[in-house]
Biopython code that builds the backbone (N, CA, C, O; Angstrom):
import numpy as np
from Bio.PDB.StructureBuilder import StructureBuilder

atoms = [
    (1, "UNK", "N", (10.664, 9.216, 2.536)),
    (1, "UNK", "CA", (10.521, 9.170, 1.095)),
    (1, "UNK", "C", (11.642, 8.373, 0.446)),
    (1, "UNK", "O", (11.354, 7.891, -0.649)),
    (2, "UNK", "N", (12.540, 8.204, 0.788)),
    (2, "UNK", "CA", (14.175, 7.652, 0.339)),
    (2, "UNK", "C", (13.556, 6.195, 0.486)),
    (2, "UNK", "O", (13.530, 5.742, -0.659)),
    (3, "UNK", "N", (13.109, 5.370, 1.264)),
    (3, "UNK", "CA", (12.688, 4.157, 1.411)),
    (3, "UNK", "C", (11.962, 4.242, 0.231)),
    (3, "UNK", "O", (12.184, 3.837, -0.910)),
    (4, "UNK", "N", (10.937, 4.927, 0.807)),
    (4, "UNK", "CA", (9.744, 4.804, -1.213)),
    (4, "UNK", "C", (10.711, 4.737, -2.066)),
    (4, "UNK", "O", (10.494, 3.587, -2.449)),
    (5, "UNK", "N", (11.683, 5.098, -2.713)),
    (5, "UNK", "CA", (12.154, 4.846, -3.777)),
    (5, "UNK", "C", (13.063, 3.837, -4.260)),
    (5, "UNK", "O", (13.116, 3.218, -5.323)),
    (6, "UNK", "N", (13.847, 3.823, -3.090)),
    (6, "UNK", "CA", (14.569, 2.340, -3.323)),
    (6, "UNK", "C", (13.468, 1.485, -3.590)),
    (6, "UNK", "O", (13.357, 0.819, -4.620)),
    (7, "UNK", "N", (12.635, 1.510, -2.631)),
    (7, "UNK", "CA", (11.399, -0.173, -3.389)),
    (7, "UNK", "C", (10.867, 0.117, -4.490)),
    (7, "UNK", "O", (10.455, -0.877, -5.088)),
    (8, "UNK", "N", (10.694, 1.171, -5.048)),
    (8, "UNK", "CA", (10.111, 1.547, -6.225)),
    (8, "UNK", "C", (11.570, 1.254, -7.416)),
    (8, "UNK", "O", (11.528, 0.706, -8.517)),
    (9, "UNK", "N", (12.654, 1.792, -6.761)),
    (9, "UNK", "CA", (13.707, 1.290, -7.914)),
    (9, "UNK", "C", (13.584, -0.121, -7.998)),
    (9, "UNK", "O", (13.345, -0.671, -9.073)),
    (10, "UNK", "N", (13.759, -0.864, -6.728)),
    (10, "UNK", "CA", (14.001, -2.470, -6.839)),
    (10, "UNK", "C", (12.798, -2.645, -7.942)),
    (10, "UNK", "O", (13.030, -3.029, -9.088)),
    (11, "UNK", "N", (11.748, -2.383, -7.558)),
    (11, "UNK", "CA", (10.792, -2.993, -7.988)),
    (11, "UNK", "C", (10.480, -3.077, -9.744)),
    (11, "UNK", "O", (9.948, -3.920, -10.467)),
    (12, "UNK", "N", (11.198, -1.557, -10.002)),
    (12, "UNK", "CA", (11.165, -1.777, -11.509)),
    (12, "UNK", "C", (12.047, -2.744, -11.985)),
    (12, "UNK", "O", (11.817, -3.405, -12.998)),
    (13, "UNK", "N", (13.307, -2.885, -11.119)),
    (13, "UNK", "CA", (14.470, -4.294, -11.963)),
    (13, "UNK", "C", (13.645, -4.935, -11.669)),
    (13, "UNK", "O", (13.710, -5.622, -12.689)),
    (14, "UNK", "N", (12.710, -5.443, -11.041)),
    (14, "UNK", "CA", (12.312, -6.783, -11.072)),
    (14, "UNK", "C", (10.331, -6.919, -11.657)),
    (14, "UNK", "O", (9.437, -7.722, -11.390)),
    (15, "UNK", "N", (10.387, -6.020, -12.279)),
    (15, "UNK", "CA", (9.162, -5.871, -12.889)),
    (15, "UNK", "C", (8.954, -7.004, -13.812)),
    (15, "UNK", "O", (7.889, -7.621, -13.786)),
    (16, "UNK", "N", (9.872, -7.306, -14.596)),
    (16, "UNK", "CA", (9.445, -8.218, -15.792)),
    (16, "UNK", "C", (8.885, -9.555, -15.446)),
    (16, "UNK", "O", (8.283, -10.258, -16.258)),
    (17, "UNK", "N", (9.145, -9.923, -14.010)),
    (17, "UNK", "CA", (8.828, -10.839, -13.383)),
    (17, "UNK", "C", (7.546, -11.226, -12.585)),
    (17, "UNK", "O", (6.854, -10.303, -12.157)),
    (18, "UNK", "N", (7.237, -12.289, -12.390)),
    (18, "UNK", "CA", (5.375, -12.738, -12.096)),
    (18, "UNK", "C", (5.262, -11.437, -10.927)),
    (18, "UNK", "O", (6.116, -11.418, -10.041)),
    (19, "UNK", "N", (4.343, -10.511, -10.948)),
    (19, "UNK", "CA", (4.170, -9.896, -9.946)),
    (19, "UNK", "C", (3.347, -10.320, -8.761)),
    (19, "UNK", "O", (3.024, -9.972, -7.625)),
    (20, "UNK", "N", (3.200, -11.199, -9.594)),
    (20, "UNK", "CA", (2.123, -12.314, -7.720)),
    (20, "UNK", "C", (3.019, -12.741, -6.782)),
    (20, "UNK", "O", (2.900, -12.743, -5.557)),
    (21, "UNK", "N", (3.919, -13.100, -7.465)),
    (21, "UNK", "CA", (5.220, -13.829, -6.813)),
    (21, "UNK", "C", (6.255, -12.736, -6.360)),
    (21, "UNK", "O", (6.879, -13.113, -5.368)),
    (22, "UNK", "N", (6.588, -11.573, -6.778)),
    (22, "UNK", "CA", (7.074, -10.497, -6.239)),
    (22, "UNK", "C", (5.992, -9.718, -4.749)),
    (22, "UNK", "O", (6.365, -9.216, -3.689)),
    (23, "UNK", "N", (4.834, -9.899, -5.224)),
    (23, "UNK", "CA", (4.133, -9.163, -3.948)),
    (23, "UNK", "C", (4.059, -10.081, -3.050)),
    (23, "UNK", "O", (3.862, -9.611, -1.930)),
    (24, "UNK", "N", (4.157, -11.464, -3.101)),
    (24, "UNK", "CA", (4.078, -12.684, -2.400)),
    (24, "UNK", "C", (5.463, -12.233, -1.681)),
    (24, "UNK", "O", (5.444, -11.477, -0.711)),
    (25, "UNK", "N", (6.401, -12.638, -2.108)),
    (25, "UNK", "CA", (7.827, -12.262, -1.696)),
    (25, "UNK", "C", (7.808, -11.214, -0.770)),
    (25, "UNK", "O", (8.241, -11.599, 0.316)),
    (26, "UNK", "N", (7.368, -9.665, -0.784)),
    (26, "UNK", "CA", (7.340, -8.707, -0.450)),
    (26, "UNK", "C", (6.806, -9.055, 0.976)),
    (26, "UNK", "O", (7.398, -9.286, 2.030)),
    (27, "UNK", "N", (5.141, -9.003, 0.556)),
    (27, "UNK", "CA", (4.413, -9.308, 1.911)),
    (27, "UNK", "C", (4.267, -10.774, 3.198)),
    (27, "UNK", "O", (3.666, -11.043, 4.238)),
    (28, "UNK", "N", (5.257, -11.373, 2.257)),
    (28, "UNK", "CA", (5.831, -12.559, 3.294)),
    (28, "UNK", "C", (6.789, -11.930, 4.383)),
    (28, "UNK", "O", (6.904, -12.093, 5.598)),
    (29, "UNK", "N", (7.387, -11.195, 3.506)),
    (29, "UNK", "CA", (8.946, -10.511, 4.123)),
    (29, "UNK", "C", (8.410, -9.508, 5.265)),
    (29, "UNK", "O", (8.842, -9.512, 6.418)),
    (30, "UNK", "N", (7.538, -8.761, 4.840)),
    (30, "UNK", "CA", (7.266, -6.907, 5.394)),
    (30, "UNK", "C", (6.448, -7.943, 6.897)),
    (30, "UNK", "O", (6.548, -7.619, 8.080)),
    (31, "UNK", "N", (5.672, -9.210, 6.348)),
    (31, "UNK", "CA", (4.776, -9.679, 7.370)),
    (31, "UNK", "C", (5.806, -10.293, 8.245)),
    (31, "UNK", "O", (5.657, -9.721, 9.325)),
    (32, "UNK", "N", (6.787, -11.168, 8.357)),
    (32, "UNK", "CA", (7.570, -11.556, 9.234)),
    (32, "UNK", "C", (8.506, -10.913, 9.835)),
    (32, "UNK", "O", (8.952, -11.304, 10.914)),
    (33, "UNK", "N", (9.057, -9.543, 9.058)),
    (33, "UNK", "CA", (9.662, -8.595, 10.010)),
    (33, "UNK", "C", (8.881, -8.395, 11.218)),
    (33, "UNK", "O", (9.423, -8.522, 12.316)),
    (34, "UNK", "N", (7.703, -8.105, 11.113)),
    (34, "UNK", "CA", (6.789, -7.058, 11.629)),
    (34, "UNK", "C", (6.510, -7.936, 13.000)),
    (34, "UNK", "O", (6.592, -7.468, 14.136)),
    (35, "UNK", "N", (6.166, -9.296, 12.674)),
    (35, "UNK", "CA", (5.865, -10.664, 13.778)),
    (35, "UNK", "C", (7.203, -10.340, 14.840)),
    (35, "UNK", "O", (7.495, -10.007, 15.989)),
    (36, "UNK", "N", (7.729, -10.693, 13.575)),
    (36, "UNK", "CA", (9.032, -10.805, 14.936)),
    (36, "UNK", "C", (9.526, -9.415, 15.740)),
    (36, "UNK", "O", (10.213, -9.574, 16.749)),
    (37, "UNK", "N", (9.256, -8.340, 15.397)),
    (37, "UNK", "CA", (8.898, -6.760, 15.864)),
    (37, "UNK", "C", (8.707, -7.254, 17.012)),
    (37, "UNK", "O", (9.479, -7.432, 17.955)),
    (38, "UNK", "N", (7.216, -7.547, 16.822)),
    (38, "UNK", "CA", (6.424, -7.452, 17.686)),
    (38, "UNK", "C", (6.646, -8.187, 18.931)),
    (38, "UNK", "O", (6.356, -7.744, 20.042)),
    (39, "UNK", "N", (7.171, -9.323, 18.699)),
    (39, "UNK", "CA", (7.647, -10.509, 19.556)),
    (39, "UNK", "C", (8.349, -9.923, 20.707)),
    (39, "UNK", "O", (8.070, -10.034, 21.901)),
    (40, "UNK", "N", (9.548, -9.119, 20.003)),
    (40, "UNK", "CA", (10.770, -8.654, 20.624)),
    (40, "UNK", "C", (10.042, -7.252, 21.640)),
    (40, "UNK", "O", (10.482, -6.851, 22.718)),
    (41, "UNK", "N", (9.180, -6.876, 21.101)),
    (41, "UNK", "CA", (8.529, -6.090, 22.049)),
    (41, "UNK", "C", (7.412, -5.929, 22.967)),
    (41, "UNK", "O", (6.698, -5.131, 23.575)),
    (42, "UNK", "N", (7.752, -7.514, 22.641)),
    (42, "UNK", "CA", (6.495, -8.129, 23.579)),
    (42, "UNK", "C", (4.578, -7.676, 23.570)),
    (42, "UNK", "O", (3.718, -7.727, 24.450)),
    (43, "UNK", "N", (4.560, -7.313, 22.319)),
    (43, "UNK", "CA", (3.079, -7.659, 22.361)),
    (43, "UNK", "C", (2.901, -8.652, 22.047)),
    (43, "UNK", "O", (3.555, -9.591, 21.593)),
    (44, "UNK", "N", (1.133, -8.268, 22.521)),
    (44, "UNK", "CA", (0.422, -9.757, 22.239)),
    (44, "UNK", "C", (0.256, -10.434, 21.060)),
    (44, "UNK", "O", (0.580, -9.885, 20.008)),
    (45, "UNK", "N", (-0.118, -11.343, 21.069)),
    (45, "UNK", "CA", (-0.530, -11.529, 19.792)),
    (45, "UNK", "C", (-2.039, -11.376, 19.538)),
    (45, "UNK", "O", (-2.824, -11.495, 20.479)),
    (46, "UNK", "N", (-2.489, -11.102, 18.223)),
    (46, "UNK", "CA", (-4.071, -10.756, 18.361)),
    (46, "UNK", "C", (-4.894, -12.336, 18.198)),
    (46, "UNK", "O", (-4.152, -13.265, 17.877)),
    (47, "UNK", "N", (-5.948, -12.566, 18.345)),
    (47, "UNK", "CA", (-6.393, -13.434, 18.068)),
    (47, "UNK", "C", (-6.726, -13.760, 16.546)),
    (47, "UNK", "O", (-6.994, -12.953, 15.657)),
    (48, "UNK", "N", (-6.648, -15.082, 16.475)),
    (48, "UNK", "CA", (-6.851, -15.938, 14.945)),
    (48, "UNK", "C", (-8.269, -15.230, 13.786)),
    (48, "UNK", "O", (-8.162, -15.010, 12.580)),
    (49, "UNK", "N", (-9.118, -15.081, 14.390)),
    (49, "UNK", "CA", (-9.920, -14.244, 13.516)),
    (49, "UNK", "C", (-9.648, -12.664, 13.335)),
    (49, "UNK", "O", (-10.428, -12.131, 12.546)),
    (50, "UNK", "N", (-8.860, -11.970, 13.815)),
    (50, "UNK", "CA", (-8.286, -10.716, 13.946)),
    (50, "UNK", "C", (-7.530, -11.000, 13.071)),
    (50, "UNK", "O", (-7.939, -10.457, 12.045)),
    (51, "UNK", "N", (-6.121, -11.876, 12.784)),
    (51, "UNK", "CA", (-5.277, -11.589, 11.424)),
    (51, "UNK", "C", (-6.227, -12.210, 10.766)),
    (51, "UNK", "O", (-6.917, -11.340, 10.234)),
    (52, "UNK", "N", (-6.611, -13.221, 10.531)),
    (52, "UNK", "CA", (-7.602, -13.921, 9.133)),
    (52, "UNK", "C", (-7.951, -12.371, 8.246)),
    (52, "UNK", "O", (-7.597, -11.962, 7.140)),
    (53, "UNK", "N", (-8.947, -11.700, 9.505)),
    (53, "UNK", "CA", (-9.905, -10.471, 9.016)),
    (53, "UNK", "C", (-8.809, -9.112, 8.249)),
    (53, "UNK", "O", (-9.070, -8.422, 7.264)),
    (54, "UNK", "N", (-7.429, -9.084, 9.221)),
    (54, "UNK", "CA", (-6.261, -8.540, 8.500)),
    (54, "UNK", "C", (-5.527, -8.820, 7.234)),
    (54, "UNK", "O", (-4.999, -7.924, 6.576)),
    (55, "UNK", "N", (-5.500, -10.316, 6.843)),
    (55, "UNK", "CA", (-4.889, -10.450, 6.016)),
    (55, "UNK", "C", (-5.762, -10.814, 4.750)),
    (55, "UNK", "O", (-5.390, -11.252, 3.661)),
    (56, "UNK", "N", (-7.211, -10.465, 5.269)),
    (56, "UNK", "CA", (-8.042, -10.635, 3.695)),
    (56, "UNK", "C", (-7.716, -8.777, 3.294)),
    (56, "UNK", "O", (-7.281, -8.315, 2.239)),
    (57, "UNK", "N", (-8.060, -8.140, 4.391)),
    (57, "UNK", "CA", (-7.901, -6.613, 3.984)),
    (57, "UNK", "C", (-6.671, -6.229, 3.688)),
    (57, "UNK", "O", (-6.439, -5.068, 3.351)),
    (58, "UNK", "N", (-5.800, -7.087, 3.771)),
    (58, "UNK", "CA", (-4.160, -7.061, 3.326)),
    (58, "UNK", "C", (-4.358, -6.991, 1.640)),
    (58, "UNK", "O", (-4.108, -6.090, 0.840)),
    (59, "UNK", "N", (-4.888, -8.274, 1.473)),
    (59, "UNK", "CA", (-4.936, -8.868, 0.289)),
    (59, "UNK", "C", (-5.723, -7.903, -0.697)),
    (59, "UNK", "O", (-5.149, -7.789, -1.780)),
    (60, "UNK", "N", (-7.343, -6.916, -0.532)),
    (60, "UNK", "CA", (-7.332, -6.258, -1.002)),
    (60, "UNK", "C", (-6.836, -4.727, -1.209)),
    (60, "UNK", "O", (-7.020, -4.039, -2.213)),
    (61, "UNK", "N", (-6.251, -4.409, -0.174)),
    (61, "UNK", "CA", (-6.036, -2.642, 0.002)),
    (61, "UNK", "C", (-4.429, -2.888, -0.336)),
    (61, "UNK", "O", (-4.020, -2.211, -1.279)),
    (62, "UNK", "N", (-3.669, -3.574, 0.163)),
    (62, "UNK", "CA", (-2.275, -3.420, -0.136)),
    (62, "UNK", "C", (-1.825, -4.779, -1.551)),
    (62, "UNK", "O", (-1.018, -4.359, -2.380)),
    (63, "UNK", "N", (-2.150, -5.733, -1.686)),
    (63, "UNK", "CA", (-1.632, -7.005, -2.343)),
    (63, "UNK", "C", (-1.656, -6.817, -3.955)),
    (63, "UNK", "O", (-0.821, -7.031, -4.834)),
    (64, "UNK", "N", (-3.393, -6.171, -3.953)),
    (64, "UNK", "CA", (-3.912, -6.370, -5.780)),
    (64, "UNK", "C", (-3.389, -4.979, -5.822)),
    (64, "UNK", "O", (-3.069, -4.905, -7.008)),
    (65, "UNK", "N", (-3.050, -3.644, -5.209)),
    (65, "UNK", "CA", (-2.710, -2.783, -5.670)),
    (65, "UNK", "C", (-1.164, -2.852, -6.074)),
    (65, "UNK", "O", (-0.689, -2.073, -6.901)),
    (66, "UNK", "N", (-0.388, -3.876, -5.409)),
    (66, "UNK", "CA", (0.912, -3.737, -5.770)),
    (66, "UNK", "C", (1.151, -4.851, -7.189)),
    (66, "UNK", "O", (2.022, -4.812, -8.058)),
    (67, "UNK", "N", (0.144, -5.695, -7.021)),
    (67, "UNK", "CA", (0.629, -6.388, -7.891)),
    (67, "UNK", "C", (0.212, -5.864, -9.775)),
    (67, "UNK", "O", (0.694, -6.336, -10.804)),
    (68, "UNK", "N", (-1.025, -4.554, -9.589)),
    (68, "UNK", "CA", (-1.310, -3.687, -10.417)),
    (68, "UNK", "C", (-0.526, -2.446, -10.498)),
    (68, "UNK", "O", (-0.760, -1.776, -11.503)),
    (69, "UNK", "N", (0.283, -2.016, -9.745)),
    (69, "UNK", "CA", (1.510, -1.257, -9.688)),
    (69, "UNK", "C", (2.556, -2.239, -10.615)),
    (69, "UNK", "O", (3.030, -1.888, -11.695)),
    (70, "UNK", "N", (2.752, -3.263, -10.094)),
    (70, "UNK", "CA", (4.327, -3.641, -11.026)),
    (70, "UNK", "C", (3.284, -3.811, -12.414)),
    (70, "UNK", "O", (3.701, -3.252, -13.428)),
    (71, "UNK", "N", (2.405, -4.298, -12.487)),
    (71, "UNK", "CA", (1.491, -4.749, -14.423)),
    (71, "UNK", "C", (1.831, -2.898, -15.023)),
    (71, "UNK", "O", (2.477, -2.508, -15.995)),
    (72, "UNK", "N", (1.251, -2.296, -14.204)),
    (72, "UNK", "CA", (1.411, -0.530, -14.923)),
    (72, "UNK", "C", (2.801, -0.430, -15.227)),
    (72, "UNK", "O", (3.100, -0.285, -16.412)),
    (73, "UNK", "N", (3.998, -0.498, -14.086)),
    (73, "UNK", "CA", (5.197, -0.106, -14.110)),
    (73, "UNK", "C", (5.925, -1.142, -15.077)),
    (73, "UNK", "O", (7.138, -0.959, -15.178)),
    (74, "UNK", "N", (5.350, -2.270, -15.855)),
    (74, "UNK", "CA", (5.751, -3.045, -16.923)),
    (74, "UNK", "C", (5.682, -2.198, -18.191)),
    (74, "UNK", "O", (6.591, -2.039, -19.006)),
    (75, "UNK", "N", (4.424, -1.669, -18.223)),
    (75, "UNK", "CA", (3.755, -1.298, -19.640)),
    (75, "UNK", "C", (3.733, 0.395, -19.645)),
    (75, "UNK", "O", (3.780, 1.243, -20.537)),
    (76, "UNK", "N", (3.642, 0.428, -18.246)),
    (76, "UNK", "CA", (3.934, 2.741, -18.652)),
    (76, "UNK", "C", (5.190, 2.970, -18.739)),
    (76, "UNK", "O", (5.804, 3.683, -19.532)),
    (77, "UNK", "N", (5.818, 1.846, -17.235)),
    (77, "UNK", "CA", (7.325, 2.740, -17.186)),
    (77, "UNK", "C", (7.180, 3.153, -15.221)),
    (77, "UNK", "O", (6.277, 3.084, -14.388)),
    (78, "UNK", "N", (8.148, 3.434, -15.221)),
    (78, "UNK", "CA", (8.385, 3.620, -13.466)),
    (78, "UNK", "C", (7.813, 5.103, -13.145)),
    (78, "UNK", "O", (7.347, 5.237, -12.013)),
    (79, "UNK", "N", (7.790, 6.301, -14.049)),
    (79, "UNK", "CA", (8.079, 7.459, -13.837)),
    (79, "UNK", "C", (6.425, 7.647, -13.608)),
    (79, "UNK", "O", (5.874, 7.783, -12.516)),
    (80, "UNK", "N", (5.711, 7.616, -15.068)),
    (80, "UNK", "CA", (4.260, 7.416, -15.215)),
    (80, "UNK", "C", (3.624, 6.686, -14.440)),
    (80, "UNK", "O", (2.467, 7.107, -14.442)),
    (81, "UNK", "N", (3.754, 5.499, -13.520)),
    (81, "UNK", "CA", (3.422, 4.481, -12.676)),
    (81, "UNK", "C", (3.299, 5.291, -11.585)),
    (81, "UNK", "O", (2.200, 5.575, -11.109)),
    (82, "UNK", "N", (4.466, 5.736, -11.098)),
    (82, "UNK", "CA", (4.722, 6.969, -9.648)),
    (82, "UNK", "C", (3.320, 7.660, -10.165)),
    (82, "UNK", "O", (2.171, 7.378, -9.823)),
    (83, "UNK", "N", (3.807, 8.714, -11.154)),
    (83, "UNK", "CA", (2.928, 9.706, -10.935)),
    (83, "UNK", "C", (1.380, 9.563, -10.611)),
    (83, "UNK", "O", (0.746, 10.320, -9.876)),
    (84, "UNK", "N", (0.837, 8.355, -11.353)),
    (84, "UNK", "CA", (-0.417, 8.002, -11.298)),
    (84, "UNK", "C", (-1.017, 7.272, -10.607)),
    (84, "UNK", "O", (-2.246, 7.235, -10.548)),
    (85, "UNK", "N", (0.195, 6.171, -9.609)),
    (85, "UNK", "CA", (-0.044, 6.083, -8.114)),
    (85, "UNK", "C", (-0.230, 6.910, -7.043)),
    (85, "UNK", "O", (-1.108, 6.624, -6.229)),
    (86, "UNK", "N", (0.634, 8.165, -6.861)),
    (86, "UNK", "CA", (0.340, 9.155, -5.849)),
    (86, "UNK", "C", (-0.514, 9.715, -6.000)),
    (86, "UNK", "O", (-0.737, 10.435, -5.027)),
    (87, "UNK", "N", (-1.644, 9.866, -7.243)),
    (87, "UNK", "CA", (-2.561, 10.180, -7.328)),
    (87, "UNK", "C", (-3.875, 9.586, -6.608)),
    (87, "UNK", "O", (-4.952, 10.117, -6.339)),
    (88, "UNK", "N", (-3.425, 8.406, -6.418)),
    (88, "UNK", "CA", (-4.454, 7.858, -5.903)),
    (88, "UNK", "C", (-5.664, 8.319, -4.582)),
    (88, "UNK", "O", (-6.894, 8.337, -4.549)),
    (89, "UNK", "N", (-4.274, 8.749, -3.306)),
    (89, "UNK", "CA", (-5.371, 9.267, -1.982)),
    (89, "UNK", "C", (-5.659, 10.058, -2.394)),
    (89, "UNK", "O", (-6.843, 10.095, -2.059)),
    (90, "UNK", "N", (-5.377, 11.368, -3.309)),
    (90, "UNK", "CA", (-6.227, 12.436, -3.710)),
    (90, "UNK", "C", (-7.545, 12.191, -4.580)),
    (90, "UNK", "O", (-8.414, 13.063, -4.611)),
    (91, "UNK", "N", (-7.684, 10.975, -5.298)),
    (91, "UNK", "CA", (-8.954, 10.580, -5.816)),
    (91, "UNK", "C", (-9.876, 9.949, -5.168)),
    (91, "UNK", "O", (-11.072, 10.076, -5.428)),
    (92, "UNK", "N", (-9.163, 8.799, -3.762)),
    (92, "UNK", "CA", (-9.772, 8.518, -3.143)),
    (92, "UNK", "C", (-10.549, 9.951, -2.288)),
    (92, "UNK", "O", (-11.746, 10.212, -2.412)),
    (93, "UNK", "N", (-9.720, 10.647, -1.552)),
    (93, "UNK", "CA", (-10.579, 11.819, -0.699)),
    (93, "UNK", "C", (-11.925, 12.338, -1.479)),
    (93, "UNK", "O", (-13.064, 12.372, -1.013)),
    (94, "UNK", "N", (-11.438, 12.785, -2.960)),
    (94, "UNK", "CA", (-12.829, 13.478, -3.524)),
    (94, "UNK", "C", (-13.657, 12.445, -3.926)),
    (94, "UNK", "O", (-14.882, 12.548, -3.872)),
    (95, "UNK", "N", (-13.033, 11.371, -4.359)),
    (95, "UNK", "CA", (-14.659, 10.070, -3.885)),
    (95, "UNK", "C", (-15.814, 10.065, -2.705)),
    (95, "UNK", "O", (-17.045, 10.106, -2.721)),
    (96, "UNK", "N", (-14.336, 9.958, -1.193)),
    (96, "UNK", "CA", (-15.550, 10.171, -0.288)),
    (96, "UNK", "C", (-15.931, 11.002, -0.236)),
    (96, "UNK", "O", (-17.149, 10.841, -0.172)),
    (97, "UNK", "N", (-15.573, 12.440, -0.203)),
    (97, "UNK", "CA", (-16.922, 13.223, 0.168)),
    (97, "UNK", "C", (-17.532, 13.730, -0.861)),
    (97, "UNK", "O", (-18.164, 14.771, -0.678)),
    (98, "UNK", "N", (-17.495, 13.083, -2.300)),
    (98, "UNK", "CA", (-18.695, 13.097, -3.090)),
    (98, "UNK", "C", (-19.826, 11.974, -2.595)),
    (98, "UNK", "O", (-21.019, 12.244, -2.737)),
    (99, "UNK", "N", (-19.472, 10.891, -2.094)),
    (99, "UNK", "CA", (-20.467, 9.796, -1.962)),
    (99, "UNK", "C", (-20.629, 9.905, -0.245)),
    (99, "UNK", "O", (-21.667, 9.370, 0.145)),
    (100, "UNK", "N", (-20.035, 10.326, 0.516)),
    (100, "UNK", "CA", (-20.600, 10.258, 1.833)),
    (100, "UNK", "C", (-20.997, 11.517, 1.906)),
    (100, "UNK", "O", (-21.046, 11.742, 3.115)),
    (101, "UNK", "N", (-21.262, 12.324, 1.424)),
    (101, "UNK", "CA", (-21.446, 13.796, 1.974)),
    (101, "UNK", "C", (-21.027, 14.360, 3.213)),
    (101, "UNK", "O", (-21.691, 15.365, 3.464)),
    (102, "UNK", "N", (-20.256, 14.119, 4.002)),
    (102, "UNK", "CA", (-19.662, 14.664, 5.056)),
    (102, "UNK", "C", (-19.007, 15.609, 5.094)),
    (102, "UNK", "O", (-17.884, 15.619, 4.592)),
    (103, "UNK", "N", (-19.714, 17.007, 5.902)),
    (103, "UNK", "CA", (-19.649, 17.848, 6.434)),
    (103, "UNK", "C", (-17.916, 17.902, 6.789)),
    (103, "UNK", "O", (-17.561, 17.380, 7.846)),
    (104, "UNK", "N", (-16.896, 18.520, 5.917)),
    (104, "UNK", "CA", (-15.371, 18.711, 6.856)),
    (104, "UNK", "C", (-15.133, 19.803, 7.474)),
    (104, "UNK", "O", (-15.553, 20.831, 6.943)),
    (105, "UNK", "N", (-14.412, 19.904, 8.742)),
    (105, "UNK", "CA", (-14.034, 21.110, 9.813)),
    (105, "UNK", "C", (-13.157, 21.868, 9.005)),
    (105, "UNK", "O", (-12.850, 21.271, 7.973)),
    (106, "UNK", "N", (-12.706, 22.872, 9.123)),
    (106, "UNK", "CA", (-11.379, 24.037, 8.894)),
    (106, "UNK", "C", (-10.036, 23.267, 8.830)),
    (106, "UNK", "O", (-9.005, 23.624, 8.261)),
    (107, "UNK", "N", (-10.283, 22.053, 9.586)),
    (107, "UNK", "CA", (-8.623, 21.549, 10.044)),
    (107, "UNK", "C", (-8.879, 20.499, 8.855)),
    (107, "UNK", "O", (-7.995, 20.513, 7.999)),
    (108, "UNK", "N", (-9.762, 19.735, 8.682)),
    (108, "UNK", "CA", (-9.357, 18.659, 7.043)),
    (108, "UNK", "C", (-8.801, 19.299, 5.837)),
    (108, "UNK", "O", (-8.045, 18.678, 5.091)),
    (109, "UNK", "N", (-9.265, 20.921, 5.548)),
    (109, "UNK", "CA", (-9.122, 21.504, 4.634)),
    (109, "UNK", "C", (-7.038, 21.953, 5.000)),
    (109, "UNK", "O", (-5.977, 21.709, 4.426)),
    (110, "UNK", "N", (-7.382, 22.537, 5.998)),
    (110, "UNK", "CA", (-5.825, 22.619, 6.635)),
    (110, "UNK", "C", (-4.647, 21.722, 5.937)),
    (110, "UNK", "O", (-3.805, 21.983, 5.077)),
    (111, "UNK", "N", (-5.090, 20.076, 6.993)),
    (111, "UNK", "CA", (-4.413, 19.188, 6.534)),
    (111, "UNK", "C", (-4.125, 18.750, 5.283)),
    (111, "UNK", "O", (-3.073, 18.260, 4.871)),
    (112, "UNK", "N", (-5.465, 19.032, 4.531)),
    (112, "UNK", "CA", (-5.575, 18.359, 3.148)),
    (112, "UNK", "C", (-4.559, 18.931, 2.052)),
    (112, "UNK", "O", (-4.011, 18.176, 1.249)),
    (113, "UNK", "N", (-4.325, 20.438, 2.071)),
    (113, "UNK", "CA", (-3.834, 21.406, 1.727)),
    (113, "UNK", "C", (-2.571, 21.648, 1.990)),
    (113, "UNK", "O", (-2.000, 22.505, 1.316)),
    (114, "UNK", "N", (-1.969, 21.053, 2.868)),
    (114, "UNK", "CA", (-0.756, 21.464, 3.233)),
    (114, "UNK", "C", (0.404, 20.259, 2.987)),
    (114, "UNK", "O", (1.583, 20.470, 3.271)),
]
sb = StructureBuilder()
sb.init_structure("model")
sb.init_model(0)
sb.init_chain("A")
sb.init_seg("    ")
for serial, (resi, resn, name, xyz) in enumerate(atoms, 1):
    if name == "N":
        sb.init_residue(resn, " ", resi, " ")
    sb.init_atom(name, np.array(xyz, "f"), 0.0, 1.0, " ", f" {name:<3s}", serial, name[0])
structure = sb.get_structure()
């Protein structure tokens, strides 16, 4: 959690600024750590249509949400931004199983709950 917040502090000093170009910055950075991770630990590399297919799902699940995180954390504020970001997997969960109807075990409720 201490990591979450330092980037969440950085991120408000540098809110006033293009947030395309801040998440650009970000996910250039988080993506070339990670390469060179990997390097050093000798995996493979995946094949060329494997990141393509990664970095479009980059672009929507992690990219437009951050760059709609710093637009909120411009105009709510850092505190209100948090709160109504962590909200999010809990809206996502009761989405899906309003629209998939899937049957959950004892242990989702467990996990979900705890």
């Amino acid at each position: 959690m201490c990591s979450v917040g330092i980037d969440n502090n950085f991120t408000r000093n540098v809110s006033d600024k293009d947030p395309l170009s801040i998440v650009t910055i970000k996910g250039l950075s988080a993506g070339t750590f990670s390469l060179i991770l990997s390097v050093i630990l000798g995996f493979p590399l995946p094949a060329f249509k494997f990141v393509l297919l990664a970095m479009v799902l980059g672009y929507f699940s992690y990219g437009l949400s951050i760059v709609l995180f710093i637009r909120a954390m411009r105009e709510l504020g850092s505190a209100r931004t948090s709160a109504l970001f962590g909200t999010a997997p809990f809206v996502g969960v009761a989405l899906s199983l309003l629209l998939f109807r899937e049957s959950q075990g004892t242990l989702f409720f467990f996990l979900f709950l705890s």
